[in-house]
LORO-231910 format. One line per field, with one value per residue: residue in one letter; z, x, y of N, C-alpha, C, O in turn. Coordinates in steps of 0.02 Angstrom, whole numbers. Layout:
<rs>
code = A / ...
nup = Z / ...
neast = X / ...
nnorth = Y / ...
caup = Z / ...
caeast = X / ...
canorth = Y / ...
cup = Z / ...
ceast = X / ...
cnorth = Y / ...
oup = Z / ...
oeast = X / ...
onorth = Y / ...
</rs>
This chain:
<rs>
code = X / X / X / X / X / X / X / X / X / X / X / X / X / X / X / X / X / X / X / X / X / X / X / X / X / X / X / X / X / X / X / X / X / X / X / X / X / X / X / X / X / X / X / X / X / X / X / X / X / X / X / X / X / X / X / X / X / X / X / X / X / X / X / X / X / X / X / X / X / X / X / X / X / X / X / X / X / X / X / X / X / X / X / X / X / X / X / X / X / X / X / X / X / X / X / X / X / X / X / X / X / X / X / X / X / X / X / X / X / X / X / X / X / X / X / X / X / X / X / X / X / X / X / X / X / X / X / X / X / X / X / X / X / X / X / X / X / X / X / X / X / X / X / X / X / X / X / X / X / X / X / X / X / X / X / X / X / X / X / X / X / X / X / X / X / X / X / X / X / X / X / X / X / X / X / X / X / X / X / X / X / X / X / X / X / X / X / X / X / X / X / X / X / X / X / X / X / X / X / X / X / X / X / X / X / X / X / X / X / X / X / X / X / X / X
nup = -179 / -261 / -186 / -48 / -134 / -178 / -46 / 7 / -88 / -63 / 57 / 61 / -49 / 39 / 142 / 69 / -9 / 94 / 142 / 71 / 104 / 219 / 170 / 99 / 218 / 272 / 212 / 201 / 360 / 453 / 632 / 695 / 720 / 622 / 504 / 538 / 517 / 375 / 294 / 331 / 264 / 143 / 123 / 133 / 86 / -52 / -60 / 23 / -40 / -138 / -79 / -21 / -160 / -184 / -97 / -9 / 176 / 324 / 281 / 238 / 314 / 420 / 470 / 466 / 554 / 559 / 446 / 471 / 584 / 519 / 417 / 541 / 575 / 489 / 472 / 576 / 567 / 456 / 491 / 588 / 499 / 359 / 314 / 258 / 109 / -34 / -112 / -97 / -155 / -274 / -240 / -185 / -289 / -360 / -256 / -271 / -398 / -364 / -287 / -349 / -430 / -374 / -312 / -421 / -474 / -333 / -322 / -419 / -423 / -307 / -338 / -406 / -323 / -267 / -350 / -466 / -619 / -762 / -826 / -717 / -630 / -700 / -681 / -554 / -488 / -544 / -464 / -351 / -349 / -376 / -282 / -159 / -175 / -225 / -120 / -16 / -75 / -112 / 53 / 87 / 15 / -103 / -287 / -366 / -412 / -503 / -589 / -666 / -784 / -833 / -893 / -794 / -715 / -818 / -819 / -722 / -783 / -871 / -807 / -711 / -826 / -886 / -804 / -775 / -909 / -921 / -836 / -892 / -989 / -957 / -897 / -768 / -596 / -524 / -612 / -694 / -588 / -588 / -712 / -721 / -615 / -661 / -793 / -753 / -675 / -772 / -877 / -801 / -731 / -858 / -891 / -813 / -814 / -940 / -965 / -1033 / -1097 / -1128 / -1288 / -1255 / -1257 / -1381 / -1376 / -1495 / -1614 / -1607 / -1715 / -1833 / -1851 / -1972 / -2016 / -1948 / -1984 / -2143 / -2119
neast = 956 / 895 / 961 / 864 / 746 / 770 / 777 / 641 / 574 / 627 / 582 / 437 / 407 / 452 / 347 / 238 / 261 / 260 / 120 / 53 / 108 / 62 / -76 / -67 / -32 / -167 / -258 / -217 / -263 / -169 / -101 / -32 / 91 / 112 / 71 / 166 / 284 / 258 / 254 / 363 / 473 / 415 / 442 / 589 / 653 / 700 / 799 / 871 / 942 / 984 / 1082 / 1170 / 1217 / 1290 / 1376 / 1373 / 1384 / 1349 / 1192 / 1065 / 944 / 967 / 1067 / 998 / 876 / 748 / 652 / 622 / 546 / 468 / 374 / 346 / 262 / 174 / 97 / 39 / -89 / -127 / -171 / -281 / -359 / -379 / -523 / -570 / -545 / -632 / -621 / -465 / -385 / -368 / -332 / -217 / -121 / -119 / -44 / 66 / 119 / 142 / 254 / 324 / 362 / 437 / 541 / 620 / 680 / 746 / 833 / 923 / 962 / 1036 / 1137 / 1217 / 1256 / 1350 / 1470 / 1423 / 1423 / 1313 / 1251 / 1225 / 1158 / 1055 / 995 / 1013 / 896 / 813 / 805 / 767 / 661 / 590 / 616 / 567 / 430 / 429 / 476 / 360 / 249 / 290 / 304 / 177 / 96 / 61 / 38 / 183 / 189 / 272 / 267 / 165 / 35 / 40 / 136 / 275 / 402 / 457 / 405 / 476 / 610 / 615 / 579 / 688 / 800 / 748 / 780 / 907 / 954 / 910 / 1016 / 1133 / 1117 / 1148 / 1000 / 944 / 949 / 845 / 720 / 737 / 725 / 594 / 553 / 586 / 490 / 375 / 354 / 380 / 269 / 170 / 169 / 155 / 22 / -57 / -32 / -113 / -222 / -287 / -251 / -106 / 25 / 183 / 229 / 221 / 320 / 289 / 235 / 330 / 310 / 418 / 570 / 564 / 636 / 677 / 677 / 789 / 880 / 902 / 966
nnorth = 800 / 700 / 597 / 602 / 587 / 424 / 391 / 403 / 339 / 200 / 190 / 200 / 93 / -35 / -21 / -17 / -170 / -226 / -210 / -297 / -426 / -434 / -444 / -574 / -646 / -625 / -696 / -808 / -834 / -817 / -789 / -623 / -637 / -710 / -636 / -523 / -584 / -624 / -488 / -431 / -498 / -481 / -360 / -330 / -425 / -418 / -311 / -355 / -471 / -394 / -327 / -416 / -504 / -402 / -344 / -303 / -220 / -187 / -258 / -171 / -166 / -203 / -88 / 24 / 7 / 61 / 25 / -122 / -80 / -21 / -127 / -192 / -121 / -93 / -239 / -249 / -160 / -202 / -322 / -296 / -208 / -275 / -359 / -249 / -220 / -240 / -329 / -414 / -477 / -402 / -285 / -322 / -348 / -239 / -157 / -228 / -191 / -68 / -78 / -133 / -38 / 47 / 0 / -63 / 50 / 84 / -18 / -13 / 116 / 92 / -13 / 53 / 138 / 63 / 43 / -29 / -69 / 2 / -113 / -208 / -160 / -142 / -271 / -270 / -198 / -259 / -373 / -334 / -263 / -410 / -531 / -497 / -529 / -652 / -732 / -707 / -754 / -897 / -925 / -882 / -986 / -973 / -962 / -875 / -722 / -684 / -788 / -822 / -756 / -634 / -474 / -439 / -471 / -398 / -270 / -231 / -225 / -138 / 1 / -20 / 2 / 102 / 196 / 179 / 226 / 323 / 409 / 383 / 440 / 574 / 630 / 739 / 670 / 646 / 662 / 537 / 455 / 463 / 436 / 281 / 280 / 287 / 207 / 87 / 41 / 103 / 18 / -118 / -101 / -97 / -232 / -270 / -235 / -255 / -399 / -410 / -525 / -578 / -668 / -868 / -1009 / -1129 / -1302 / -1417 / -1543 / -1679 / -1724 / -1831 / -1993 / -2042 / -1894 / -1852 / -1907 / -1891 / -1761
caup = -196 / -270 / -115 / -31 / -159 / -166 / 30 / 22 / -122 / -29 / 119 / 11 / -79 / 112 / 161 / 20 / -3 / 152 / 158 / 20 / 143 / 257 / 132 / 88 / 281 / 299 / 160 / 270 / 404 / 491 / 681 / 708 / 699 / 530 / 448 / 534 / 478 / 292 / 290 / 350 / 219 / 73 / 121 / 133 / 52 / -123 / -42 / 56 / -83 / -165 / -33 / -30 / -198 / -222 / -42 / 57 / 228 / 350 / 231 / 251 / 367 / 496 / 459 / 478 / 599 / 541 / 397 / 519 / 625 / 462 / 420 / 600 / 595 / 424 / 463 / 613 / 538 / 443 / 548 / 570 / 432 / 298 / 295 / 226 / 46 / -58 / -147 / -53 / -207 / -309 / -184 / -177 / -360 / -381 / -224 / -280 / -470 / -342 / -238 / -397 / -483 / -319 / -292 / -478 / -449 / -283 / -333 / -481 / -395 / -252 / -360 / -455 / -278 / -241 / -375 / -505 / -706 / -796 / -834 / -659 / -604 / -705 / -641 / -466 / -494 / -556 / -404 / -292 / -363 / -386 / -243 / -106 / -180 / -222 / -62 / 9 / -106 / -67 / 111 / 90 / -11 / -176 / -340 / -370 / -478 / -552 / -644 / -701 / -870 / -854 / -884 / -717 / -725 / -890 / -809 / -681 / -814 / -935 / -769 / -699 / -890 / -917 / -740 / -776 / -975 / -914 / -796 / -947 / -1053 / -912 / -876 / -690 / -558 / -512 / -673 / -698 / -554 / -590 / -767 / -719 / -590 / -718 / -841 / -730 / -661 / -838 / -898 / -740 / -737 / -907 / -898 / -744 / -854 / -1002 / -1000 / -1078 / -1083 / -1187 / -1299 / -1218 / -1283 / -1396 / -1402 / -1552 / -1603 / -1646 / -1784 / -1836 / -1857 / -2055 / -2050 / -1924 / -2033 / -2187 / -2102
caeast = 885 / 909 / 964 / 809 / 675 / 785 / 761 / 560 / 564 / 620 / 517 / 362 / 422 / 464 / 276 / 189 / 272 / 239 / 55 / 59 / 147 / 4 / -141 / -78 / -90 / -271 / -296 / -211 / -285 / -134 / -88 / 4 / 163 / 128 / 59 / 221 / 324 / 234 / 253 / 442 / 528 / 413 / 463 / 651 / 673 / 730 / 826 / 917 / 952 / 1024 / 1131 / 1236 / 1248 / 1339 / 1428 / 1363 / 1377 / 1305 / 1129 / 1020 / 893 / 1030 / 1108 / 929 / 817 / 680 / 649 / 605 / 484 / 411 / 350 / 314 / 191 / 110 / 78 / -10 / -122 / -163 / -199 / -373 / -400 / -374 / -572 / -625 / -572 / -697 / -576 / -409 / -307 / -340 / -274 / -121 / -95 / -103 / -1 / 117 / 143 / 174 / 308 / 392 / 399 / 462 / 587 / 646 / 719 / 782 / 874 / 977 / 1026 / 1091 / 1180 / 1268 / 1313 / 1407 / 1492 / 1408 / 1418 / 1219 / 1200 / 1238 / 1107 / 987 / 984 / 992 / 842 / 732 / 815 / 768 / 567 / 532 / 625 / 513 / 350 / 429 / 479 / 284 / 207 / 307 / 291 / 106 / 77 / 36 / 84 / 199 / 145 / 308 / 264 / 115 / 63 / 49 / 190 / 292 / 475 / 472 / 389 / 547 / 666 / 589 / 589 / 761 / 828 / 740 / 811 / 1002 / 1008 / 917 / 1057 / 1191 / 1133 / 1134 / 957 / 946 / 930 / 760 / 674 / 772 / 693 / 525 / 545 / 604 / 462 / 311 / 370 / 381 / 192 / 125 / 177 / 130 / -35 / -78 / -39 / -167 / -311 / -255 / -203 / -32 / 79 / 233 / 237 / 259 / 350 / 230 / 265 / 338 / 330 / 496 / 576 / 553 / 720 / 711 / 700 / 861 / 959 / 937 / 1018
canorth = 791 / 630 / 551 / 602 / 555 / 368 / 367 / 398 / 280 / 170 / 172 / 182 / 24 / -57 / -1 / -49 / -232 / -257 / -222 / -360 / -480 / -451 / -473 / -650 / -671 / -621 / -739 / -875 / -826 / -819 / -735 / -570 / -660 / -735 / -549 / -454 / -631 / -621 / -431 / -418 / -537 / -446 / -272 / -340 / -471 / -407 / -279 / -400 / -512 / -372 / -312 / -481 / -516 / -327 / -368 / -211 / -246 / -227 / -263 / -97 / -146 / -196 / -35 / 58 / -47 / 83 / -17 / -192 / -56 / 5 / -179 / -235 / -85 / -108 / -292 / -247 / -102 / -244 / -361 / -251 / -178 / -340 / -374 / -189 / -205 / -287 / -374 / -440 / -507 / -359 / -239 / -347 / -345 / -177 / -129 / -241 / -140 / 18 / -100 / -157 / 27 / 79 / -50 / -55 / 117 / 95 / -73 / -7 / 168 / 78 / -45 / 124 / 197 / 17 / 22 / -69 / -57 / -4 / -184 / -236 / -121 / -138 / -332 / -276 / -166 / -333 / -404 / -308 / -263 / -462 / -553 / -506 / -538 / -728 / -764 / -702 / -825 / -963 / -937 / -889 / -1051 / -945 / -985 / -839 / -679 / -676 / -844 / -798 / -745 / -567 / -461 / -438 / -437 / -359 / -229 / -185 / -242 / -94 / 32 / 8 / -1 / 165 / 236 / 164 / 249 / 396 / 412 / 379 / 513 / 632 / 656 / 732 / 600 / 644 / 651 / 481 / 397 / 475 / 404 / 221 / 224 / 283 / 186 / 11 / 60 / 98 / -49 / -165 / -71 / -110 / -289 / -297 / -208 / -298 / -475 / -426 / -548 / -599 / -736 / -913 / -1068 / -1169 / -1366 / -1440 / -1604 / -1667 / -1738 / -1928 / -2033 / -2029 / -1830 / -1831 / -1955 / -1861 / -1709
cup = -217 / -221 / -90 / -64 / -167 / -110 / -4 / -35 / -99 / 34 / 86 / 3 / -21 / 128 / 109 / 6 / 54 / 193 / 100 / 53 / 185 / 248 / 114 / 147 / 288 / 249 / 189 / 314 / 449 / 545 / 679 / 696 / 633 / 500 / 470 / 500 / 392 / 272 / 270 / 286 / 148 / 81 / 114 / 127 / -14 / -113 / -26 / 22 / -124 / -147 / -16 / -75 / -212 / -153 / -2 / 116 / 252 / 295 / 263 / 316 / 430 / 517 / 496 / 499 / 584 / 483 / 425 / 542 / 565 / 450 / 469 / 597 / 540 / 441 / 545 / 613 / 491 / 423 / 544 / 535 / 365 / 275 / 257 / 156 / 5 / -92 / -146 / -104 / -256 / -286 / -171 / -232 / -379 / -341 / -256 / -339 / -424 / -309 / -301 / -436 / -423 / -320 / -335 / -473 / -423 / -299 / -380 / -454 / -352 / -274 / -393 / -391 / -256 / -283 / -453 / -566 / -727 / -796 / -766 / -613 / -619 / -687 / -575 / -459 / -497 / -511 / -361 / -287 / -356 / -311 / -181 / -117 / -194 / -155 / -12 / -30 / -101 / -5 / 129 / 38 / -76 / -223 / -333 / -413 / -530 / -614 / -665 / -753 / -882 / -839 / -811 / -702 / -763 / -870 / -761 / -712 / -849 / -863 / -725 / -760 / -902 / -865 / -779 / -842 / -965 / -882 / -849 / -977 / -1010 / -918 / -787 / -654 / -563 / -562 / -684 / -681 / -591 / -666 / -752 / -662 / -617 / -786 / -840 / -708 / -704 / -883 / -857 / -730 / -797 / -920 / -858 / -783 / -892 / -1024 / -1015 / -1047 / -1119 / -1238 / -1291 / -1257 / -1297 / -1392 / -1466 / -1552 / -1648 / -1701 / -1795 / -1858 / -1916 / -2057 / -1998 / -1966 / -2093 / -2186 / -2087
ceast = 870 / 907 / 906 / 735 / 681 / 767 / 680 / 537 / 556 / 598 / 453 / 372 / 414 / 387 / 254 / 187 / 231 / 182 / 40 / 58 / 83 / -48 / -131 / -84 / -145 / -281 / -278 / -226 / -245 / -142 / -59 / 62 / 167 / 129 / 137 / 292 / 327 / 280 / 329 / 487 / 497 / 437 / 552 / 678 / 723 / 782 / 895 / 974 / 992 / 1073 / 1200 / 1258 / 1303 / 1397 / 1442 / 1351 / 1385 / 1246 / 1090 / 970 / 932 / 1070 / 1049 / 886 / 752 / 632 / 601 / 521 / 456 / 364 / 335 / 245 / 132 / 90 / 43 / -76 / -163 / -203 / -263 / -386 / -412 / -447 / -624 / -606 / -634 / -667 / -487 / -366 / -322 / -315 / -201 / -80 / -81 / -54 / 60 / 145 / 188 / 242 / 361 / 410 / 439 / 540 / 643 / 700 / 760 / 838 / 936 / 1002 / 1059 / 1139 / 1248 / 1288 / 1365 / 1434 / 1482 / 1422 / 1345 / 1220 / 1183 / 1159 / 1050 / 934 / 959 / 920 / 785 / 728 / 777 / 686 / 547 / 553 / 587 / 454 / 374 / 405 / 415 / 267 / 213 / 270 / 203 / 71 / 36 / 81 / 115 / 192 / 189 / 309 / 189 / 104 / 72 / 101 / 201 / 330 / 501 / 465 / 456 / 594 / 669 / 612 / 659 / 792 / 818 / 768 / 877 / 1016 / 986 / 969 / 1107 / 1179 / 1134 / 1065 / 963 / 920 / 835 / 707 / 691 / 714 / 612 / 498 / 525 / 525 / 384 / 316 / 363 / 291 / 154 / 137 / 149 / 43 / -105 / -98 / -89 / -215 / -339 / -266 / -149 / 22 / 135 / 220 / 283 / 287 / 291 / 285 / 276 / 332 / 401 / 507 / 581 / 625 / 733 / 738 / 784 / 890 / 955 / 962 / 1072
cnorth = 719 / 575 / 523 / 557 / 458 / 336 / 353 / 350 / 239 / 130 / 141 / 104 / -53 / -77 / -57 / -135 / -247 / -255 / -281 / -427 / -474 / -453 / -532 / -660 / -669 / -681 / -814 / -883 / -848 / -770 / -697 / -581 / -679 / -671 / -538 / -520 / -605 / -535 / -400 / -427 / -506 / -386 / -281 / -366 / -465 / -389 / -308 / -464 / -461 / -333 / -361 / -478 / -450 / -344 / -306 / -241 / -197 / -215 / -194 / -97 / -181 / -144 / 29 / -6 / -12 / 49 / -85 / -159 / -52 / -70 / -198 / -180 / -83 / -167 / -274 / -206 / -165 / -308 / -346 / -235 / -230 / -343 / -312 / -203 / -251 / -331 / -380 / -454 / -463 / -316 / -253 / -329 / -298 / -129 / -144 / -207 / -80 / -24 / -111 / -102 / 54 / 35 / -64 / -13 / 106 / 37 / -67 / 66 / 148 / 27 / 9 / 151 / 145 / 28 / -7 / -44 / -40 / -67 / -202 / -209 / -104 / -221 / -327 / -245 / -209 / -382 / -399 / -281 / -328 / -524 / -591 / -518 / -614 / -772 / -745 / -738 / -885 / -974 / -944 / -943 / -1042 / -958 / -887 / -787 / -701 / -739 / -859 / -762 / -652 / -552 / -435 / -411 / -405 / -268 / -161 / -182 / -155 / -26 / 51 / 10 / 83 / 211 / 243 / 223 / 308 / 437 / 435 / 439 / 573 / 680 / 653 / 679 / 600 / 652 / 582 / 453 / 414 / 440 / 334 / 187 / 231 / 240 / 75 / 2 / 65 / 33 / -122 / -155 / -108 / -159 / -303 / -294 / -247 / -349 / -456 / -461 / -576 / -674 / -786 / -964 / -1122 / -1242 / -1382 / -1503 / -1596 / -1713 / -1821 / -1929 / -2023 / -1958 / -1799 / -1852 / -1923 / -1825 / -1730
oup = -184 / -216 / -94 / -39 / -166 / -107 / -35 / -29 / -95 / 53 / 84 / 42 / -33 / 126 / 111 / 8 / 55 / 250 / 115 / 38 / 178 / 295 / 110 / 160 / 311 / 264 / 196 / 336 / 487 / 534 / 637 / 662 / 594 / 473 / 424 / 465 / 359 / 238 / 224 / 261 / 100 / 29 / 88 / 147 / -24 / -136 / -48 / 46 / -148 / -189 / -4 / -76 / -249 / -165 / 23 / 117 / 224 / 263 / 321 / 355 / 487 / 568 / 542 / 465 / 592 / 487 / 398 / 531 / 559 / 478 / 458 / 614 / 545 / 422 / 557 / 657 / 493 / 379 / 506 / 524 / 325 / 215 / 237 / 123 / 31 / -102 / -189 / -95 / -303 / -313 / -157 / -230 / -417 / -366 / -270 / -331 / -437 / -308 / -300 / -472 / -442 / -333 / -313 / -469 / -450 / -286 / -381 / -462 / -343 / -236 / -398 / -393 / -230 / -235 / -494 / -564 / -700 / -755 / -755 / -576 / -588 / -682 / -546 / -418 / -470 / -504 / -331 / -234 / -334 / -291 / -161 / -68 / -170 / -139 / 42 / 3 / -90 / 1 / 163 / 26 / -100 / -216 / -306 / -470 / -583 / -668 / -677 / -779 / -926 / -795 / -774 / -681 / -757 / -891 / -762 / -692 / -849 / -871 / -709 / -740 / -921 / -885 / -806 / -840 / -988 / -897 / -853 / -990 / -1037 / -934 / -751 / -675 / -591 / -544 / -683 / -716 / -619 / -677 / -762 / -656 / -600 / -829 / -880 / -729 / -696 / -923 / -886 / -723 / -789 / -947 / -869 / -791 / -889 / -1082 / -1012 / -997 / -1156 / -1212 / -1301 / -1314 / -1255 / -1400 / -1504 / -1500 / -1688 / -1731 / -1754 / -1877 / -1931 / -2082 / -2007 / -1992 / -2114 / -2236 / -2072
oeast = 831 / 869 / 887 / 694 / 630 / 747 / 665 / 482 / 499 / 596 / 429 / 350 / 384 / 366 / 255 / 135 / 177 / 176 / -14 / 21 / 46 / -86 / -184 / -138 / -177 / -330 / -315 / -214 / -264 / -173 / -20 / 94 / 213 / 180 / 177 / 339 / 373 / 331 / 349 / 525 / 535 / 454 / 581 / 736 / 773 / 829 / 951 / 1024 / 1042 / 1109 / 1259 / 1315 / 1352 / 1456 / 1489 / 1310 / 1418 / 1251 / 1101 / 958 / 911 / 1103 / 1062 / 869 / 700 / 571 / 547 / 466 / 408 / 309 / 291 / 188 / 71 / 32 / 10 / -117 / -224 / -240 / -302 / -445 / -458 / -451 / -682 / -658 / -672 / -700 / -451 / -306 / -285 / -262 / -151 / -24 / -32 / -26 / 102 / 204 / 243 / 291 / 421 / 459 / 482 / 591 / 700 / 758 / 815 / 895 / 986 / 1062 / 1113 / 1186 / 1308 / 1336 / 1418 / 1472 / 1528 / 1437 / 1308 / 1179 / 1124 / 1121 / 1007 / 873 / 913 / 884 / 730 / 682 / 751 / 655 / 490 / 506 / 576 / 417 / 332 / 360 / 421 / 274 / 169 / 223 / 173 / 12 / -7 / 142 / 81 / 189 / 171 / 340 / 168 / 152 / 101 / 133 / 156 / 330 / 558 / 499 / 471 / 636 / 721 / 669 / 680 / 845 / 863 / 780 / 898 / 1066 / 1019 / 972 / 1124 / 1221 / 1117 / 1063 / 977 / 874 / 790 / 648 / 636 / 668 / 581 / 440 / 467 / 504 / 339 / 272 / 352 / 259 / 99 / 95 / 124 / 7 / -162 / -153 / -115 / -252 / -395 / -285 / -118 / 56 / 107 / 201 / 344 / 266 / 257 / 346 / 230 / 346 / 427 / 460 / 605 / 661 / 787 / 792 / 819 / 934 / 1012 / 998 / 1117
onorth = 684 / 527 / 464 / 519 / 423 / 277 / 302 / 323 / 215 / 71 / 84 / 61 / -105 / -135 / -119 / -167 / -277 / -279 / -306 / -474 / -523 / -464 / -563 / -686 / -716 / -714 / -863 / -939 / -892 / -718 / -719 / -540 / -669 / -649 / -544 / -501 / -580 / -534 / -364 / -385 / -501 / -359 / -233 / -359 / -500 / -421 / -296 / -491 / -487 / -305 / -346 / -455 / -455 / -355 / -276 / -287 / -154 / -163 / -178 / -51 / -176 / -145 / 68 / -54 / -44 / 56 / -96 / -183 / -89 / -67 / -239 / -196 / -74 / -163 / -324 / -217 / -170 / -331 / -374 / -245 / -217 / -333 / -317 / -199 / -292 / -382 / -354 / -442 / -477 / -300 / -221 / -304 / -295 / -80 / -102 / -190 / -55 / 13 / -100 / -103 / 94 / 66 / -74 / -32 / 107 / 54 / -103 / 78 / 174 / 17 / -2 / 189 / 164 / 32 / -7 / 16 / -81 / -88 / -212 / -241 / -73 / -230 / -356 / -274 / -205 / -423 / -446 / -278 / -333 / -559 / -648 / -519 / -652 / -812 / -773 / -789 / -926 / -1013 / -985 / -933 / -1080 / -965 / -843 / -810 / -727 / -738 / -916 / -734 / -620 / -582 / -415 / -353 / -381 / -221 / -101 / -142 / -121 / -5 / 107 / 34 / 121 / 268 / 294 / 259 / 354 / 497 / 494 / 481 / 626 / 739 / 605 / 645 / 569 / 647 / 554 / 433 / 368 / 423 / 316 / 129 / 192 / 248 / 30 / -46 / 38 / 12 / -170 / -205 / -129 / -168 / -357 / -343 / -270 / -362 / -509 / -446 / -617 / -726 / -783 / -954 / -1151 / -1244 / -1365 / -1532 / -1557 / -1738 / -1860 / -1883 / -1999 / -1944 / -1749 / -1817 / -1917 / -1816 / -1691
</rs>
């Protein structure tokens, strides 16, 4: 059961990124190749990134090419459809919460079926939710969410954290995930509504020469 709800996680997560990847296209007003470009590397980007560092080979969506189709077909879906919402970068923002509670999950159980230790996995998990939305902002010439003030990564950190120890104390898988991925979403959610964001590093001034030398 587990398995299963990890798979459709993971699609979802695939999907959803990767209508993300093809809303910063419309906003570039890039061609078909850019959206299913944009689209591709957010739906499998994280993934992919966390498929090396653990040293799973072949990487998943070489393993499953359904994965590639799933993104070539969301980024052409929208392709046409991009100009109906009424508002293009909140649709992103909020897909993206569902891509990173999704992703959260999927990133830290597949680090626990390689092998991994909880910590290991609850890294790969923040891996594997914030990755692909970097590398779409780069490419789409956006500052990146994840360095932005609302909370972000905190949000997958808190979601695969709450997956991995639900795991430890032996709560069933699938309440687990369903925890790790209401938990990364209510939190991601919040910060959208919100503002919330952690506190940042104020400047100091520093210390004049007398007050070093009397230390």
């Amino acid at each position: 059961m587990i398995a299963t709800l990890i798979t459709v996680l993971d699609l979802c997560g695939v999907a959803v990124f990767a209508v993300t990847g093809g809303l910063v296209a419309s906003r570039k007003q890039m061609d078909i190749v850019g959206f299913a470009l944009l689209a591709t590397v957010t739906g499998i980007g994280g993934g992919t990134l966390r498929d090396l560092v653990l040293g799973v080979t072949p990487v998943f969506w070489v393993q499953q090419p359904v994965y590639i189709a799933v993104c070539v077909a969301v980024a052409a879906i929208v392709f046409f459809t991009a100009h109906i919402p009424e508002s293009r970068y909140r649709l992103l923002l909020w897909l993206d919460a569902f891509g990173l509670s999704f992703f959260c999950v999927v990133g830290a159980d597949k680090a626990l079926a390689a092998g991994a230790g909880p910590f290991v996995a609850i890294v790969m998990g923040v891996i594997t939710a914030t990755f692909g939305g970097v590398v779409r902002d780069v490419l789409g010439g956006e500052i990146p969410v994840i360095l932005r003030r609302e909370i972000y990564a905190t949000a997958a950190l808190v979601g695969s954290g709450a997956f991995v120890a639900a795991l430890v104390l032996g709560i069933p898988g699938v309440a687990a995930a369903l925890l790790g991925f209401a938990a990364c979403l209510a939190i991601r959610g919040l910060a959208l509504q919100r503002g919330w964001s952690l506190p940042v590093y104020r400047a100091r001034p520093g210390r004049s020469p007398d007050e070093t030398d009397r230390r």
